[in-house]
N, C-alpha and C positions, 0 to 999 in steps of 0.2 A: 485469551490474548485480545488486546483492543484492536488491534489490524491484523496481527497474524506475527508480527515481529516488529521490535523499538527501530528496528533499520528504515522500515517501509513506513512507521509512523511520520519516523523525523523527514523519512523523503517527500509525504501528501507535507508537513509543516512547511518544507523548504517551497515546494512548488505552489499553496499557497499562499505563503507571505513572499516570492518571489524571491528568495535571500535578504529582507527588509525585514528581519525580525524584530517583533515589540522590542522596549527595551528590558524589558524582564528574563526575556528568552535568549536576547544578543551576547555574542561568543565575548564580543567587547563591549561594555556600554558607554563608556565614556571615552576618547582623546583627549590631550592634553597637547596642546600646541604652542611652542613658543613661538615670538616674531620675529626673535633673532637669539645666535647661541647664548648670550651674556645672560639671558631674561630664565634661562634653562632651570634653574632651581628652582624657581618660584612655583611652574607646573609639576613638579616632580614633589614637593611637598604635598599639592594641592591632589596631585593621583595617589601616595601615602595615605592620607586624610580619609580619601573614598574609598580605600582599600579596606581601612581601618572599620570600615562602618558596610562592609561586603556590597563596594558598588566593583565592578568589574572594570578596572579604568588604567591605560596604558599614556607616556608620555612619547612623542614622536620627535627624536633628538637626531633624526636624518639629517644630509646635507644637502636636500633638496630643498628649493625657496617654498614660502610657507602658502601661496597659490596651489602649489603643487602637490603639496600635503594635505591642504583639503581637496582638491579633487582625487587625491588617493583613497581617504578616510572617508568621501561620500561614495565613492564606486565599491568601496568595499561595505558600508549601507552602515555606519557606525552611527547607532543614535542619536549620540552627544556627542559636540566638540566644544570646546574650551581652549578659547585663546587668549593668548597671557604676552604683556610687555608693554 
């Protein structure tokens, strides 16, 4: 075993990329942000597309202002965001 268990491996990864993982490694790599609901399809095709081609990529169609959404999708250390509208 390389550390003794995949649990304690993933634990030394988290601690040190600090939860900032590459984006190779990231839970999400991509966001997909629109500026306002109307503009909604256009990232939701454009997260289809990267799915399409195995990039890891979600659309954020909250009703919070889109300020607010990047400071969500950077505390949560998302590689990539994409903003559309």
């Amino acid at each position: 075993a390389l550390f003794g268990s995949i649990e304690r491996f993933f634990g030394i990864l988290t601690e040190h990329y600090a939860g900032a993982f590459p984006a190779w490694l990231a839970p999400v790599q991509v966001v997909a942000i629109p500026v306002a609901d109307a503009h909604a399809d256009y990232p939701r095709g454009i997260a289809t597309e990267l799915r399409a081609l195995g990039i890891r990529a979600d659309v954020d169609v909250s009703d919070d202002r889109m300020a607010k959404k990047i400071v969500n999708h950077t505390n949560q250390k998302v590689p990539f965001m994409l903003l559309a509208g």
